[in-house]
KOLMAR-692247 format. One record per residue: residue in three letters; z, y, x of N, C-alpha, C in turn. Coordinates in steps of 0.001 Angstrom, whole numbers, padded with zeros to 6 digits, always signed. Each point is the difference from the previous one (the first is absolute). Layout:
N
AlaZYXZYXZYX;...
% end
This chain:
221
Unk-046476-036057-055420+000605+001316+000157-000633+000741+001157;Unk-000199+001414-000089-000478+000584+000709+001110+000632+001102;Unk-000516-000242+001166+001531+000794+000809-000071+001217+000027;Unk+001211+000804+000168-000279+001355+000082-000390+000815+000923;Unk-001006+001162-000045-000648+000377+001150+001038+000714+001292;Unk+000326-000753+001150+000809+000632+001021-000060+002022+000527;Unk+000399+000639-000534+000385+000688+000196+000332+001173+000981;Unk-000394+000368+001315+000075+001037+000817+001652+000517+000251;Unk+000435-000197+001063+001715+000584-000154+000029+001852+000296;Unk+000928-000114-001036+000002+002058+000053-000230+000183+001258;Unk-000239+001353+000229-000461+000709+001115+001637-000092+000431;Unk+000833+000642-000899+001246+000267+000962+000596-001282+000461;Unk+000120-001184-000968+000406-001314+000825-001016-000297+000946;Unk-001050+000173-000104-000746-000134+001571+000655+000417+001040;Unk+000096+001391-000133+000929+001271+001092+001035-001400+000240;Unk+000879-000034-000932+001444-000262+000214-000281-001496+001180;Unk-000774-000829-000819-000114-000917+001208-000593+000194+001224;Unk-000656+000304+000112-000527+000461+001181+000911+001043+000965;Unk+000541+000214-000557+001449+001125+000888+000992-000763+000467;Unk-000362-001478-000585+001688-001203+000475-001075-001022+000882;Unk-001055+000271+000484-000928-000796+001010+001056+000345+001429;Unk-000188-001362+000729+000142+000354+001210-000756-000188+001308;Unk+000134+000818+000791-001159-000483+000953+000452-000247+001661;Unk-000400-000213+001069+000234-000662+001054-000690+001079+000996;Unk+000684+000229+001051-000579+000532+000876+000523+000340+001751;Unk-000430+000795+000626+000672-000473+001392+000358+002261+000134;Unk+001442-000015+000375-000096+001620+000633-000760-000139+000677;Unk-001238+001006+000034-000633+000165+001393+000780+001255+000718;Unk+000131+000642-000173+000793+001498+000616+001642+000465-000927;Unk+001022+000221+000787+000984+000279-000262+000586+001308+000902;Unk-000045+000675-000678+000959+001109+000735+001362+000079-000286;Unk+000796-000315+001005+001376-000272-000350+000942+001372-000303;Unk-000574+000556+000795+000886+001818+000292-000189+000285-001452;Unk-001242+000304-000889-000213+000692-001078-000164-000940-001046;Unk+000355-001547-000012+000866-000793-001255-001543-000087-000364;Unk-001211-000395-000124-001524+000020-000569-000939-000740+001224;Unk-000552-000802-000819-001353-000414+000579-000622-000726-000591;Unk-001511-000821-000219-001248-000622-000431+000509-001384+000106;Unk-000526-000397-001202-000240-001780-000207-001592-000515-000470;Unk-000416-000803+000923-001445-000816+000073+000376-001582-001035;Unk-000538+000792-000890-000229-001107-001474-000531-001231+000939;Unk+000168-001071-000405-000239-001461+000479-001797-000010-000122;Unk+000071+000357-001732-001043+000023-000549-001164+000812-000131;Unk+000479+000816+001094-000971+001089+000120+000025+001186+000102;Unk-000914+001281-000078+000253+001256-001192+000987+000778+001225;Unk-000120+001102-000842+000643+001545+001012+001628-000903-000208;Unk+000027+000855+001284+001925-000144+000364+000741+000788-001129;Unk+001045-000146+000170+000762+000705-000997+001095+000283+000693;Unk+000418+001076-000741+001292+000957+000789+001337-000486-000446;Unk+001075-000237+000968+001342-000691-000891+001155+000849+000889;Unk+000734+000628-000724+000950+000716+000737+001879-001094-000112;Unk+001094+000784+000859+000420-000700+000278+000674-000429-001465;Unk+000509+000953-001121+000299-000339-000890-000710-001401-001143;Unk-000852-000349+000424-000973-000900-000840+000927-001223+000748;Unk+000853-000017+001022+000345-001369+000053+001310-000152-000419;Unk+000795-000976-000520+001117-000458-000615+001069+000268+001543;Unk+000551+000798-000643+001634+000057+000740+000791-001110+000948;Unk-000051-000007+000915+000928-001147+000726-000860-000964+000534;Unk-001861+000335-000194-000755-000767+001072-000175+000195+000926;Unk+000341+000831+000613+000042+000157+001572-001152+000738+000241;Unk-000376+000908+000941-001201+000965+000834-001617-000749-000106;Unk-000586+000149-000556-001415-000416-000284-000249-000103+001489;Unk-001387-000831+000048-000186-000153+001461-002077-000461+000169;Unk+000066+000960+001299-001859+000257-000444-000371-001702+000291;Unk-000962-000698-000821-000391-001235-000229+000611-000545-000993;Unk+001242+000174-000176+000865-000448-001573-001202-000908-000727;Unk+000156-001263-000592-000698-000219-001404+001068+000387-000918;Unk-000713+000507-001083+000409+000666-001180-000458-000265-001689;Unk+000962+000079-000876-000801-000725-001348+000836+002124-000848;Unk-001449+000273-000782+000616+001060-000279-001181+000156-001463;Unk+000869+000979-000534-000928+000763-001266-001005+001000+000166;Unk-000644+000659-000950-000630+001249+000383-000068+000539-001206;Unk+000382+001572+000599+000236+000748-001162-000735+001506+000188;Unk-000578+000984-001012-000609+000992+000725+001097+001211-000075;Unk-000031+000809+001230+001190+001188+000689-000614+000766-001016;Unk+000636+000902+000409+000355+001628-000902-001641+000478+000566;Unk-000509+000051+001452-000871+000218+000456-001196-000514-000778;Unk+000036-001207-000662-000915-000669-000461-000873-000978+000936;Unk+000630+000003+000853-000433-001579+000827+000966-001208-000193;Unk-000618-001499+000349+000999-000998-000048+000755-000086+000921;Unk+001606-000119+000121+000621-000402+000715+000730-001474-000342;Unk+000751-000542+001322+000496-001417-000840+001818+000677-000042;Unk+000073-001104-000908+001812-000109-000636+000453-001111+000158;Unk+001094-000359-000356+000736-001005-000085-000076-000811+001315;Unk+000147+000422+001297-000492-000420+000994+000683-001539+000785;Unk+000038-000562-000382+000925-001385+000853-000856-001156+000959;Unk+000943-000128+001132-000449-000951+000286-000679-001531-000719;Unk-000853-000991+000605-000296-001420-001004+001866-000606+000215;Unk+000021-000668-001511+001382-000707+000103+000528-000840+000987;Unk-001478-000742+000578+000422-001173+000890+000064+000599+001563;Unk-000399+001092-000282+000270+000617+001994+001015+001199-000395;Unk+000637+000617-000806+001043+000964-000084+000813+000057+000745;Unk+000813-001014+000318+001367+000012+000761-000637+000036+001065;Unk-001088-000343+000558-000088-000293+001603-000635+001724+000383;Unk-000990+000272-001149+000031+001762+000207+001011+000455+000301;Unk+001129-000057-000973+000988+000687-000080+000411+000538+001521;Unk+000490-001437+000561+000958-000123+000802-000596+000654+001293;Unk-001699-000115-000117-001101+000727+001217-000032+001569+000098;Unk+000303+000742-001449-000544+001180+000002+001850+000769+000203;Unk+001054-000864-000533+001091+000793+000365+000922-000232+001146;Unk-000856-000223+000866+000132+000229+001787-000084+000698+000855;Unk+001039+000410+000829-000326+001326+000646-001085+000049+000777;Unk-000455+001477+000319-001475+000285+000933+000333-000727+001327;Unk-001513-000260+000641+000702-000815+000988+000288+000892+001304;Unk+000994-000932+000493+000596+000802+001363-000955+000240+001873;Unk-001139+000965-000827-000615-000024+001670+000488+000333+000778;Unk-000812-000487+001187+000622+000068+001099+001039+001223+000438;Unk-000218+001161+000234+000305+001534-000465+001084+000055-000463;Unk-000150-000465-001347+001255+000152-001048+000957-001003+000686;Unk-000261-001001+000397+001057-001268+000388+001011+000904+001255;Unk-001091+000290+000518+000681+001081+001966+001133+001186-000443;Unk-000750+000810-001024+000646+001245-000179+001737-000202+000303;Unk+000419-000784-001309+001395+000400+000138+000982-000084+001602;Unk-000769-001131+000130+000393-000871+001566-000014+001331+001297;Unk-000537+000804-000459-000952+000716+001232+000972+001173-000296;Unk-000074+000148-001304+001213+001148-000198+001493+000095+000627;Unk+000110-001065-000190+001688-000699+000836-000184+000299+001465;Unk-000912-000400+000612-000121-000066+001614-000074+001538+000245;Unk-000741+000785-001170+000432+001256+000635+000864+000608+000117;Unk+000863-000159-001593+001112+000463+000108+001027-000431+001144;Unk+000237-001316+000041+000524-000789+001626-000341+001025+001168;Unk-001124+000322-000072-000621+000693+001796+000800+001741-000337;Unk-000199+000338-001410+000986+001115+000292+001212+000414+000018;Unk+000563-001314-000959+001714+000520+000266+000535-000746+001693;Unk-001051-001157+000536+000835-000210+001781-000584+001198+000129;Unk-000824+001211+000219-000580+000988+000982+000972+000902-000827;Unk+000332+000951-001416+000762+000919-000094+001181-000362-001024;Unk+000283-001498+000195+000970+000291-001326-000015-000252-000773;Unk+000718-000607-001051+000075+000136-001275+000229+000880-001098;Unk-000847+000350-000763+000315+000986-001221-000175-000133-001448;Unk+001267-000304-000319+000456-000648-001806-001230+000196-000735;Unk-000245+001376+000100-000871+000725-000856-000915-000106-000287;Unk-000320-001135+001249-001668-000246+000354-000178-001504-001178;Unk+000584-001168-000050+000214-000898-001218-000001+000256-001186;Unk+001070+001067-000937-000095+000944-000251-001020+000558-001137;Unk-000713+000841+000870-001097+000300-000226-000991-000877-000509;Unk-000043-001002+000919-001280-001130-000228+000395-001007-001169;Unk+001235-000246-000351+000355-000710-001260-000222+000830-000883;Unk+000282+000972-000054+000097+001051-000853-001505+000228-000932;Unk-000540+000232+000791-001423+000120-000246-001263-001260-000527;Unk+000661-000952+000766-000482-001234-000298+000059-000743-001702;Unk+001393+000606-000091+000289+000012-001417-000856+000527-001356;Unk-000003+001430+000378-000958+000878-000418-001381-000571-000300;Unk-000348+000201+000960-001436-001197-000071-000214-001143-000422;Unk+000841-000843-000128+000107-001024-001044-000138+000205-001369;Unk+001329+000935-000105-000402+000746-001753-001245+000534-000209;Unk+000024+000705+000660-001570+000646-000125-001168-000821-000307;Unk-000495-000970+001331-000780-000706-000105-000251-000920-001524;Unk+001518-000450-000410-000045-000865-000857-000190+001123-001777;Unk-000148+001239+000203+000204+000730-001143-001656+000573-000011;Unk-000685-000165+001032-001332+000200+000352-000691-001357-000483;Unk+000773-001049+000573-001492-001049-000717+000512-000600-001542;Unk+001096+000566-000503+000135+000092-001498-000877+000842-000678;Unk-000037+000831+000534-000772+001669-000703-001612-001280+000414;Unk-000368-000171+001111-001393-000370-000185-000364-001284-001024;Unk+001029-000329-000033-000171-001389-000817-000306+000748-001560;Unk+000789+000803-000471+000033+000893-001286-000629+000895-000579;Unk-001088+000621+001180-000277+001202+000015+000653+001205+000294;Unk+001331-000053+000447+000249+001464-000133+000145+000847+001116;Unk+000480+000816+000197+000078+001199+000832+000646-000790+001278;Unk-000915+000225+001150+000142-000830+001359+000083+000848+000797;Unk+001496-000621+001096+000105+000835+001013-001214-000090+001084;Unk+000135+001724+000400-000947+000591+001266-000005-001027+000865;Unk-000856-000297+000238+000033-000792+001647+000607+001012+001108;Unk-000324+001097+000201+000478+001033+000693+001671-000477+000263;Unk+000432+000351-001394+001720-000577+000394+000519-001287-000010;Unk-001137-000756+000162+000140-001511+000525+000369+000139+001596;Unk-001157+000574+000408-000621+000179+001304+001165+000781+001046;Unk+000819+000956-001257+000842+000925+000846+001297-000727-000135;Unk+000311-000728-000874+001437-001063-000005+000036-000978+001114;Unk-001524-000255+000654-000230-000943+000961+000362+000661+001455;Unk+000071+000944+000289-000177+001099+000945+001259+000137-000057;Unk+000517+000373-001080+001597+000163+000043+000895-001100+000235;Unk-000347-001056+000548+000668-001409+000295-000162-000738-000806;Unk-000231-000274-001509-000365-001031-000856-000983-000936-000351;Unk-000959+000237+001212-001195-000961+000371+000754-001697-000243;Unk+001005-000154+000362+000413-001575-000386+000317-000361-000934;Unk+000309+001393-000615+000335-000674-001860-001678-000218-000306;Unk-000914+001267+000127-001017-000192-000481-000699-000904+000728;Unk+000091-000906+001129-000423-001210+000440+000280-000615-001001;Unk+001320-000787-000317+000266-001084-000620-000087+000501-001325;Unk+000041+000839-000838-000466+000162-001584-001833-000126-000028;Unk-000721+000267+000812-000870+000091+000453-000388-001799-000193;Unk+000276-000389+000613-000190-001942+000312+000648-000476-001210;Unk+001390+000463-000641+000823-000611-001223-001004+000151-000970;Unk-001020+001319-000124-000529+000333-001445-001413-000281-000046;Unk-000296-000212+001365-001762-000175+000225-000294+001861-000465;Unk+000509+000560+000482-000373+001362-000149-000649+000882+000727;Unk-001294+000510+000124+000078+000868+001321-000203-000580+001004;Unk-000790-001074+000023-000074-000949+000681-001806-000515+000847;Unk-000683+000859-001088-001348-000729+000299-000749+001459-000142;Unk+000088+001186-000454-000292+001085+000277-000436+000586+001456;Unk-000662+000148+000622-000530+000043+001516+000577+000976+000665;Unk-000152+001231-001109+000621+001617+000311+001126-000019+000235;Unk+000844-000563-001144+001491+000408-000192+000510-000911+001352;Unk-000565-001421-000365+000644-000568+001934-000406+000667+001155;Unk-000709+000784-000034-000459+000430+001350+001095+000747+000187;Unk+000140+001478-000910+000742+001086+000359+001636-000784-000221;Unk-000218-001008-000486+001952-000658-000323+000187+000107+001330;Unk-000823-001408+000822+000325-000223+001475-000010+001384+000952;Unk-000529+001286-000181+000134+000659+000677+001156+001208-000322;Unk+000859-000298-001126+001046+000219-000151+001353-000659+000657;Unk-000216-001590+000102+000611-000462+000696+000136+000174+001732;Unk-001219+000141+000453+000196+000289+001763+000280+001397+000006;Unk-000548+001048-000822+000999+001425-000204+001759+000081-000347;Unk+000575-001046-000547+000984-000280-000145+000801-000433+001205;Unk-000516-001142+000497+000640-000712+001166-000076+001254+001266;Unk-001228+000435+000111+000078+000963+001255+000864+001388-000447;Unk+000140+000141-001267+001368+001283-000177+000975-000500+000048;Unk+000370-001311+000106+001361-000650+000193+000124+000051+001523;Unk-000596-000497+000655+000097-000035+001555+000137+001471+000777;Unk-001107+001209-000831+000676+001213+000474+000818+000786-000490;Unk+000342-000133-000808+001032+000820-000587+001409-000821+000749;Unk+000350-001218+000493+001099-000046+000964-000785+000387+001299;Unk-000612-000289+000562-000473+000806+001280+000219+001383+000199;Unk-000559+000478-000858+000325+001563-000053+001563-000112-000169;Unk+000795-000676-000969+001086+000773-000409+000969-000553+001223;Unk-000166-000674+001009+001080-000727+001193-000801+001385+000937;Unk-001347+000088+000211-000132+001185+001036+000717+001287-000588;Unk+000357+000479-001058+000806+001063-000122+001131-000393-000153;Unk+000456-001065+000276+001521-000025+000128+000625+000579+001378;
% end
């Protein structure tokens, strides 16, 4: 008997398998603020673009070096990006538990709140206590929490993201400690050079309008 001559697989079951390949690779770059960044194939070949949606729900914040096992599929643009993005099975949980950890507490960040107290201390022994002044700073702190946390939803999603501007001015207005600690809770806002620069100089603009605004307000008493 003659065997039968093997055959060539359709073009489209080619496609189809080749679309359920998976491949291995390391994040090289992650931008956390804007949910997108590049993965370096194991095996070689241009990086590929993977945004935050390409990873499964409930894995926790991608993280730059990550190994990664993912698909590739071509964008609307017509370049490859990868999909189906997951950690390897046998290191998952230990990702997990690495990438959904808060930012860490530098030095700076550790002082702030501490430093805040001693001032407030140095101004109510010199003028007093004023309700209003707590107050205020819970008040706001609050604010900035919501905020913060409705800002790195929108970045995670794409959508419409609050101004830094009225980040910057909620901080000024006493809520620098909410936006400290949502800040460290979310890994948000955190590694941006700009936005920390002008944060911290919202904060010593804050503390020094706290100190004069009772100075001034005991000299016009």
């Amino acid at each position: 008997m003659r065997r039968a001559a093997s055959r060539p697989l359709p073009r489209t079951l080619g496609r189809s398998m080749r679309s359920v390949m998976r491949f291995t690779g390391t994040l090289k770059t992650w931008n956390d603020e804007r949910g997108f960044g590049f993965i370096e194939p194991t095996q070689g070949g241009q990086e590929l673009f993977v945004h935050i949606k390409a990873f499964p729900g409930g894995s926790g914040r991608p993280v730059q070096g990550q190994l990664l096992t993912f698909e590739v599929e071509v964008g609307p643009n017509g370049k490859k990006r990868a999909k189906s993005v997951r950690p390897p099975v046998s290191t998952r949980r230990a990702k997990q538990r690495r990438v959904e950890s808060t930012a860490p507490w530098t030095l700076p960040r550790k002082l702030a709140l501490p430093f805040l107290v001693v001032v407030y201390a140095y101004v109510v022994l010199h003028w007093g206590f004023q309700p209003r002044v707590p107050l205020v700073y819970g008040g706001a702190s609050l604010l900035a929490l919501f905020v913060y946390a409705f800002d790195k939803s929108a970045a995670v999603s794409g959508r419409w993201r609050t101004p830094e501007s009225t980040l910057h001015l909620l901080a000024v207005a006493g809520g620098w400690p909410g936006a400290l600690l949502a800040q460290q809770m979310l890994r948000h806002k955190t590694t941006k050079a700009k936005f920390v620069v002008v944060f911290w100089a919202t904060v010593a603009l804050n503390l020094a309008g706290l100190v004069i605004w009772h100075a001034t307000g005991a000299a016009n008493m």
